[in-house]
Structure formats: C-alpha cells, structure tokens
N, C-alpha and C positions, 0 to 999 in steps of 0.2 A: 504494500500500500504506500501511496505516494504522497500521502496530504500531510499539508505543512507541519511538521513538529507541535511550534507551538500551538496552532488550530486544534488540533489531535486530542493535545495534552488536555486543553483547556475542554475539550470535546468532550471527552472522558470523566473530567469530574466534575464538571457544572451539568447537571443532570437537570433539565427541567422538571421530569416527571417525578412525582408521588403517588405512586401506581396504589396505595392501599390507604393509609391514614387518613388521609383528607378526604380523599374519593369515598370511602366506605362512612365517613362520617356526617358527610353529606345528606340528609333527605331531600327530596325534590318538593317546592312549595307548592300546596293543594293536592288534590287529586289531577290525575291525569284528562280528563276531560274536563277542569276548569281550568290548565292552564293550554289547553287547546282553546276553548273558549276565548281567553286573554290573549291567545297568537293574533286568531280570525279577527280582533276588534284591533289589534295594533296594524292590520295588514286590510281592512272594510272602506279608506278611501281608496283601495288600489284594487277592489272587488268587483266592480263594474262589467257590463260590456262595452262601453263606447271610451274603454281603454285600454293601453299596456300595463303589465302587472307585475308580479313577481310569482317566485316558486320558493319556498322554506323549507328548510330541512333540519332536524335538532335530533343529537344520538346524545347519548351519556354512556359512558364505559364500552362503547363501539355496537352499541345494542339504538337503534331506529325509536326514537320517542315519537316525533310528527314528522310529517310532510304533508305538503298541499304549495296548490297552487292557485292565484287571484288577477282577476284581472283575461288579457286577451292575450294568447302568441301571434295571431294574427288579427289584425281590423277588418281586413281585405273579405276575410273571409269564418269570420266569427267563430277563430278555433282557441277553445281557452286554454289557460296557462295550468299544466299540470307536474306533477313533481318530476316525469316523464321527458317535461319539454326537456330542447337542450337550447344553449346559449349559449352568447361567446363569452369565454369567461377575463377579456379583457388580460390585467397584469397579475390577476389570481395567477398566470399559466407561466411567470419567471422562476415560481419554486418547481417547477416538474424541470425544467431547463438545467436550473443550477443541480439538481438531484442527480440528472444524468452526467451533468462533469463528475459529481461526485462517484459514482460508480465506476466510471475511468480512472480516475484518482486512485480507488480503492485496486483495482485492479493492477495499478502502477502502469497505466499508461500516459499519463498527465500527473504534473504535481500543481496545485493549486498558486506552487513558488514561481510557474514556468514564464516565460517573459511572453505576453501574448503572439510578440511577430516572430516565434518560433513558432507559431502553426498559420499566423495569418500574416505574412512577410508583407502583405502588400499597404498595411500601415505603418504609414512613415516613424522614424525614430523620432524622439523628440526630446532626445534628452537624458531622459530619466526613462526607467522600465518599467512597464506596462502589466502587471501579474493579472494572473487569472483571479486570482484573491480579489483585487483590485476591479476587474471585471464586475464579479457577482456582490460587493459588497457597493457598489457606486460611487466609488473611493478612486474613479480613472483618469476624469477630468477628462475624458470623451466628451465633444458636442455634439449633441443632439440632435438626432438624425431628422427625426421630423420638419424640424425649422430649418434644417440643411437643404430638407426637397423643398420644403416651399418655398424656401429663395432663388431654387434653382425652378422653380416657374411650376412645380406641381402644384393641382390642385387638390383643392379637399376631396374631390369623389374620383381622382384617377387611383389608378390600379399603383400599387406598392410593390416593390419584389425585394428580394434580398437583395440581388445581381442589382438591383438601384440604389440600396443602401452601402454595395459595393464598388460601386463605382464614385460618389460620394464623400465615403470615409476619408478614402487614401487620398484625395485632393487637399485635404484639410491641413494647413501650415500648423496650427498651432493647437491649442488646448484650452480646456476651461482654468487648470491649474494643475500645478504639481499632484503626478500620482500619489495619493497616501496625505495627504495635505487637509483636504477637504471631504464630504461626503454630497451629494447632488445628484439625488437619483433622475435615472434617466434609462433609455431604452436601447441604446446604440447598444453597450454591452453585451448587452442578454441577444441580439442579431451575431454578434461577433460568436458567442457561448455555443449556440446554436454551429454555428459554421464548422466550430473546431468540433465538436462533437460528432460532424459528416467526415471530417478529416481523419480526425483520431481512429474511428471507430468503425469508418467507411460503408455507415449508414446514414442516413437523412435523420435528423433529432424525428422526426414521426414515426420512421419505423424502428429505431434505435427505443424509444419510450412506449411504444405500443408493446414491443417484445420484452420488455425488460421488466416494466412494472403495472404497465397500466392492462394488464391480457393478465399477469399474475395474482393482481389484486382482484379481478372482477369485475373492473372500469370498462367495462363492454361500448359503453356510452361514448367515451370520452379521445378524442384524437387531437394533434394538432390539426389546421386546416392548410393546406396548402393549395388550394385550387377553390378562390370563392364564388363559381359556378357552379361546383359540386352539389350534386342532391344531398341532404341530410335530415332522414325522418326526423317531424317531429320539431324541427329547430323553428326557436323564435324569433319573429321579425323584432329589429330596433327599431324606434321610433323615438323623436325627439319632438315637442311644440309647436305647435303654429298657431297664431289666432283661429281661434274658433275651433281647434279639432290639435291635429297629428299627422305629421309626415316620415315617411317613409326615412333612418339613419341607421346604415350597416356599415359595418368595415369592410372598405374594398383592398382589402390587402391579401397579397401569398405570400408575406412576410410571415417568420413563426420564431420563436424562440422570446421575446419580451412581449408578445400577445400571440391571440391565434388560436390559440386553443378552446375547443370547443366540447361542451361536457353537462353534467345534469348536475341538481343537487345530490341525488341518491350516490353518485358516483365520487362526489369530494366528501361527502361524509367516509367513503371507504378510506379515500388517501388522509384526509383527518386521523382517523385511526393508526394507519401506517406513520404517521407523524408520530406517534405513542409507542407503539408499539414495536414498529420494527421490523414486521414480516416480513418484508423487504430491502434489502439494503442493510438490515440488522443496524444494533443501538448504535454503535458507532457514528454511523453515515445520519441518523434521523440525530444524533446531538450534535454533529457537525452542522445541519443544516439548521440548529436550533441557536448555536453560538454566536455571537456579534462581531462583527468587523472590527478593526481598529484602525483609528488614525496612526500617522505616524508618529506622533504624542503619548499616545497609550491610549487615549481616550475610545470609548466604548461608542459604536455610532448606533445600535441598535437597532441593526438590518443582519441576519446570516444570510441563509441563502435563499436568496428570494421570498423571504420572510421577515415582516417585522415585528422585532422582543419588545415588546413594552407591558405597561398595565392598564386596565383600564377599573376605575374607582376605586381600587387597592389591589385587585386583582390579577396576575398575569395574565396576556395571552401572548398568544403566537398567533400571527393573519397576516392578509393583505385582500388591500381590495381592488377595483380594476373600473379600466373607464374606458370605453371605445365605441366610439360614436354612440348611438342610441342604447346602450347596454352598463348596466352600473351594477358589481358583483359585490359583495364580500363573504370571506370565509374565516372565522375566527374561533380558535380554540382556545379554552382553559384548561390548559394542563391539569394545573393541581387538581379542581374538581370533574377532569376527564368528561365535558362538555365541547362539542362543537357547535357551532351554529352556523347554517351556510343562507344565503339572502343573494340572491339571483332574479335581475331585474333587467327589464325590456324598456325603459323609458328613461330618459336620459336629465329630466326633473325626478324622478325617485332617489332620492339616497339610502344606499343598499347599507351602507354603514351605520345611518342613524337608527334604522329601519335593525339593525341586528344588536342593538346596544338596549334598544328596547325589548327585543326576546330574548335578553340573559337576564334581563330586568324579571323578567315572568318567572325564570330559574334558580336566579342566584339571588333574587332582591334584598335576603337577608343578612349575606354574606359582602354585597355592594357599598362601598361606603360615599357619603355626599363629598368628594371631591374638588368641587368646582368652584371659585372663590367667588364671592358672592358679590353683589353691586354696589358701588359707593359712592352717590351721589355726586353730581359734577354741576357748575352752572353754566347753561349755556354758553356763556359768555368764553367760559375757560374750552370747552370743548371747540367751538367755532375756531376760537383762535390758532388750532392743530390743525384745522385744513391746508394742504398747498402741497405742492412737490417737495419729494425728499430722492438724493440722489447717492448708490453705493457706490464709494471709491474703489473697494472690492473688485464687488462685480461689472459696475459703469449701468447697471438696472434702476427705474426711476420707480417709486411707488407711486400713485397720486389718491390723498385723501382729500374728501370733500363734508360740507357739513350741508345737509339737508333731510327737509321733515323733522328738524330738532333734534337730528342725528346724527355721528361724525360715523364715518364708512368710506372703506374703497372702494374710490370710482370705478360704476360698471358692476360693485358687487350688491346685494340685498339684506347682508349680515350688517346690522349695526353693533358698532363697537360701543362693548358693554366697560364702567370705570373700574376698577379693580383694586384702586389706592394707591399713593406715590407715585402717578404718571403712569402708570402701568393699566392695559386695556388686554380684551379679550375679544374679536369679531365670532359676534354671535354666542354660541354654545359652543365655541373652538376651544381646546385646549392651551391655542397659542396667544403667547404673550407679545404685545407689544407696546416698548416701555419709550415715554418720551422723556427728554432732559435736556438742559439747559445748561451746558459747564458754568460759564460767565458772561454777566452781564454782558449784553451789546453781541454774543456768538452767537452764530448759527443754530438753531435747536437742534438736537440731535433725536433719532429714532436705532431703537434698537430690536430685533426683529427674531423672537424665539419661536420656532414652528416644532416640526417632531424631531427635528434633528437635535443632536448634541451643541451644535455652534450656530451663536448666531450672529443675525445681516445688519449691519449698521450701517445708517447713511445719516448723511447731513440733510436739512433742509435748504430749499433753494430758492434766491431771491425771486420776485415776483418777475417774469418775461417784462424786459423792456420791448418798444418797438423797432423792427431793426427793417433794413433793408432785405428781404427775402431775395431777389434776385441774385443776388453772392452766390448764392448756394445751386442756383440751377443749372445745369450742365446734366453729361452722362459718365456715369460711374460703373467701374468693371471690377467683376470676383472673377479670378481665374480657377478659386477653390469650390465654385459651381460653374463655373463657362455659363457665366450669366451678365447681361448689361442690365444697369437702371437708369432710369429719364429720372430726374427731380424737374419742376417745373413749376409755375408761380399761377395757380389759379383760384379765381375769386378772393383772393387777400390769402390766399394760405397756401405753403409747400402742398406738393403732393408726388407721391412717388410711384412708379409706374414699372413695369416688367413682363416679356412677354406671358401670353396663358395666363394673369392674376388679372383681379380688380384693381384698381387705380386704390392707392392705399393714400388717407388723407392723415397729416402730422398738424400736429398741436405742439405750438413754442413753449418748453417750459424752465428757458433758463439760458441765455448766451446763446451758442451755437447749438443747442441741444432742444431733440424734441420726441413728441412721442406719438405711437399710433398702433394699428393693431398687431406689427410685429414684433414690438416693446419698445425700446429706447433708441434714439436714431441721432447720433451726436458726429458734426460736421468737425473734422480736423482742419489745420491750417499748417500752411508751410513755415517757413521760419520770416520768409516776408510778410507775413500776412493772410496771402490767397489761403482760398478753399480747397486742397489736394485729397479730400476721401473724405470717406464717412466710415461708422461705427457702430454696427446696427449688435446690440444686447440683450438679452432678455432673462428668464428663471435658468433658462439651460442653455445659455449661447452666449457668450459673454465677446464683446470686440471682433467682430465677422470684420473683415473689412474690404472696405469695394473702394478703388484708386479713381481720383477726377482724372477721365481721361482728357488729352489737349483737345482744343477746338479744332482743328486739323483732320483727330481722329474720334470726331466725335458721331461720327457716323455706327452706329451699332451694328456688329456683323450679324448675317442673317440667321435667325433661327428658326429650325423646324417647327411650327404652331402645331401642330398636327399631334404633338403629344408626347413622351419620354415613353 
C-alpha cells in the first residue's frame, strides 16, 4: 500500500466511528410512524404536482428507516418522485472518485505523495509540486475549470467533455496559489483524479467504480454518466424557476469525476454504510477517506476525501452536498449515532441541505444542541453604514454589500445579515461569520470573511467610484491561456465586455480602474506610463486570468469558429 505515511498513520487512529456505545445508546424519538409523519410535513411544500421534488432516505445502523419521495421527476409528463427515481447526484459523486484513487493507492499503484504530472505530464510545472493529496483535498491552487470554459466562449447549455477541460488546463500560466498554502475547493481536480484513474488503472473511472465497488455493494442504480443522451430508467428531470411555473435545467456534461454521477437514495444509503463499515475497501481506506487534509501549517482544512468533517449543532458528521444545474443533493452521516440521511432534489430553489438538517432534527432532536449565536440588535443607522464595496488583496475578489428593506445583504443574494455582537454578522441561518473593523480612525474598514473553511478572506473597503473617463479602457484584449479575444466598449455610460458565443457582459465601476459584473471582479492594469495594457478578471475560484490590450494595429480579432467548441 502506497498512501502517504502520515495520512495512514493518522488514518489508523482517529477513528470516526463508535460502532456500539453511542449507537446502542441511542433511542430513536417517537415511534416510527410519527417520525415519518414529521418527515412528510418537513418535505409537504415540495409534495405537489405542479412541481419538482425531492426523494429521502434515513437508515440507522445500515438497517432502511424511511424513504419516499415528493413532488414531480417529470412536469412534462406527471411522473412523481419516488425513492426509485434516480438523479444527478451533483458533487455528492467526488467521494466515489477520491475512493477509487484510494484503492490504487492501497494496491501500490499510486501514492497519494505522487507529483500529479507524473500521470498527467500535460500540466505545466509551476513551480512547486502538485500531489495527489493536494488534488483531493482542494489544497492545488488549480483554476477552475468552469470559469476557464466560459471565458473561453462556452456557454451554459453546450456540451462539456473532459478532452475540453483538457485542452484548457495545460494553457493555464499560472495558479490560484501555492500548493498546500490555501484550501478553495473547486472541480478541476476531481476531472484530473478521474483521468489518472483511466491511466493508472487502464479503465475509465465508470467502469473502474462500477467493478470495484458500486456492483459489490449492491448500487445497481448508481453509475457515473458519461454520455448525457443516454437513456436512464426512471431518472429525474432538473428544473430551475421561471415566472409563473418551471423550466427545463440538466447538466449537459460527459465530464465525470467532480460531478456526473448518477444514482438513487436507496443506493447512497448502501455507500453511507460502506462509509462505517468497511465492506469494501476495508477500515483503513473508509478512515483515510474520513481524515482531513492539511495545510502546509498543520492546520486541519476539514475536507478528506471528497468529504467534508465537521459538526453540525455539536454533533459530527461526514457529507457533502452537490449542485448542478436544476439538481441540489445532500448526503450526511452521523457517525457516532450511525444515522444517514440522504435529501435528493430536482429543483434548483430547494435546499437539499436545509431540507436534511431538519430530518436529523426529527432523529437526533435531543441529542442536537442550539448552536447558532443569537441576534443582537443593531441601528439602522450602524448597519446602512456597512454597505459598499470591499476589495481582497489576497484574492483581487470584490464582495458588494448593500442595505435594503432595512437590511444589510449581498448584492444579488436574499439572506439578510443577521448582528451577532462586536461587528460580527451571520447571512441568514449560515454558519459563516462575517466580522467588520475599523483599525484606526480615518482607515479603510476592514471585513473579514469566515465561511466552512479553516482561513479566512479579508479585504479592505473601497472608496466610493469616482467618475472617470470610460473610454481609456476600451480597446480588444487577448488570453492566449483560452485562445480567446475580448471587445471592452463604452455603451450607454457604462463598460461593457463582449466575446465570441456569450452575452455582452455589463460592469459596474467600483473603485479606480476596477469593476465588477457577472464574471466577478474585472480590474484594468496600467503600464508604467500610465496607459491601459490588460485587465484582470477574479472571482471565488479564479483569481488574476489575465487578457493583454492588444495595439490598435492588431486590434483586429482573429476569426473564430461561432459554431461551437
């Protein structure tokens, strides 16, 4: 077996499980058909016909407590949701990925120490080495593949493929940050994970996971998808909002390995189990994939392998949940009192997470402790004054809060930020904290930004947009790390930025040369004279992209194929 020493070690004696004391000491609250009764009333706005739904599943000690399903898998055609349906299970499907490296690992065909472009040579060096560790824990400082196609002119509903996300990767000059540095989960990895897995193994991660664990456990149901024309009994349509009703939002992707995978509740209750127990993969490999990352500090980031360790109101679990187009999953276990609960949903306003915090609530209510730090009175006045742009030197990401409806809230979001005492806020019912301060008089406020990770985002507040001369900025700009041009251009008083295959993307000034719009942060460099030579487009997972002003000369854009990637 090839996995890393200290992972191993630490593997070995940090045991999640308490396979007898707690578990057996446990009662379950009520009888069995009142806390079904208490399921159906927490899941009764999502029971309908004239919507999408979800499907629930709850085992305790690997033994089926409920399932059911609410709501519609199809509009089209009035087929409802049953425990049966299948769905895409979104980023629930990075732990089956990281399992499979681990299998290799154990086998000694891969060490989780191995430098990644020892199996995928065609990403560039960059310095510092790239581990497989590094990979599955989000500790890579890879940028994010998504924001990569879209700059490079795909759109939301074309087709995805690996072979796109490999053509992409290797373009990329540079990084989010030093490997081991940082943690910033993201999806490129788990595409790379997948690859080396066909490599290593010299199967496709579908047929390599079908054979290995998911045919052994009994996951009949469950595959990656690799071809999304594929017929697939039973599987539910996504759907996302529209005025008045619901439209049609699937994942058009043959990408697999950080989504893609396509599976039932009945079928993650089994791998829940295998999480515990081991049948597969034995204890070793299921406490390796239960262990946390680490920076290169020491610091605990609280992701293993495609899983993440936390607690929720004093009590562990181990989960993740997933989001891909019209489709929002979560699967979450308690170890110690050997509960799963799986929340699989077809509508892309359902949160599958809140939606499964509330049926551990039905299970564990008495074991659940109130957590959440309670509200603390603010005056208007003081909250209003927290609105405006705040900008991370870090990352070069701008947040933008706003105050309305008597509110302070990120713009664009619906969570109002709750006070929490000493400058410190919470958006909504979130766990995260976001602490504001003031070093001294006449400075910049400062914002500090605690979400699930171990570190947090700090950025400065930014003075108010003067009015500037837009024109400066207009010209065409080149990435050669997408073989992509951009128009910037001055219409109706405002930048606006243009690229073949997208929508004309509109920026909003919020501070100097800096602005922002829906592909996050968009900050205009200047040469040492003065002029405008590039821009900097930033965002949660892309931090500094940069596209060069090309000269007036050649500012002719070379032709590109419309027709599609």
């Amino acid at each position: 077996m090839r996995l890393p020493r200290s992972l191993l070690l630490l593997a070995l004696v940090t045991q999640w499980l308490v396979p007898g004391t707690i578990a057996s000491a446990q009662t379950p609250r009520g009888s069995r058909s009142q806390r079904h009764t208490r399921v159906d009333a927490i899941f009764s706005p999502w029971s309908g016909k004239a919507s999408p739904g979800c499907a629930v599943g709850v085992s305790r000690n690997g033994v089926l407590d409920y399932a059911r399903g609410y709501g519609m898998a199809n509009l089209e055609y009035d087929v409802p949701i049953t425990p049966g349906s299948v769905f895409n299970m979104a980023s629930i499907s990075k732990q089956f990925t990281a399992f499979s490296i681990g299998l290799l690992a154990q086998e000694g065909k891969l060490s989780l120490d191995d430098d990644l472009r020892q199996y995928v040579p065609e990403i560039p060096a960059y310095g510092k080495t790239i581990t497989l560790a590094h990979l599955m824990h989000h500790t890579n400082g890879l940028r994010e593949q998504g924001q990569l196609m879209s700059l490079a002119g795909w759109r939301g509903d074309d087709l995805s493929t690996e072979a796109d996300v490999l053509w992409a990767l290797p373009r990329q000059r540079g990084v989010n940050f030093e490997p081991g540095t940082e943690i910033l989960y993201g999806n490129a990895a788990y595409t790379l994970l997948a690859v080396i897995v066909r490599r290593v193994s010299g199967k496709s991660l579908r047929a390599f996971a079908d054979e290995r664990f998911f045919k052994p456990l009994g996951m009949n149901d469950t595959g990656f998808q690799d071809d999304h024309n594929a017929i697939v009994p039973r599987r539910a349509t996504g759907y996302e909002p529209r005025e008045g009703g619901w439209r049609i939002s699937m994942p058009n992707t043959d990408n697999y390995g950080p989504g893609n995978l396509l599976s039932t509740v009945g079928d993650v209750l089994k791998w829940e189990q295998n999480l515990m127990d081991g049948r597969v993969g034995g204890p070793a490999l299921t406490a390796l994939m239960r262990t946390s990352g680490k920076l290169n500090n020491g610091i605990e980031t609280g992701y293993g392998g495609g899983l993440h360790l936390g607690e929720h109101r004093g009590l562990r679990t181990v989960r993740h949940d997933g989001m891909a187009s019209g489709f929002r999953t979560e699967a979450v276990l308690f170890p110690d009192q050997r509960l799963a609960i799986v929340v699989l949903c077809n509508g892309s306003s359902i949160s599958s997470t809140d939606l499964s915090w509330k049926v551990a609530e039905v299970y564990l209510g008495d074991l659940l402790k109130d957590t959440m730090p309670p509200a603390v009175a603010l005056p208007e006045a003081e909250l209003s004054a927290l609105a405006g742009n705040y900008w991370s030197p870090l990352t070069d990401e701008v947040v933008r809060l706003e105050f309305k409806d008597g509110a302070l809230r990120e713009v664009g979001s619906t969570k109002p930020f709750v006070h929490i005492g000493e400058g410190a806020f919470r958006p909504g019912e979130s766990k995260h904290v976001w602490r504001f301060a003031t070093p001294k008089p006449q400075a910049p406020r400062e914002l500090s930004i605690k979400d699930s990770w171990p570190t947090t985002r700090d950025f400065i507040r930014l003075s108010a947009p003067m009015p500037t001369d837009l024109a400066v900025f207009a010209g065409q700009y080149r990435s050669e790390e997408v073989d992509m041009t951009y128009t910037v251009r001055v219409t109706d008083g405002k930048l606006a930025v243009r690229w073949p295959r997208r929508d004309e993307v509109m920026l909003e000034p919020v501070g100097g040369d800096r602005f922002v719009g829906s592909l996050g942060a968009m900050t205009f460099t200047r040469a040492a004279s003065g002029s405008v030579d590039g821009l900097l487009v930033s965002s949660r997972r892309l931090r500094r992209f940069r596209a060069e002003r090309m000269e007036p000369s050649a500012n002719k854009a070379p032709s590109v194929d419309r027709s599609g990637p």
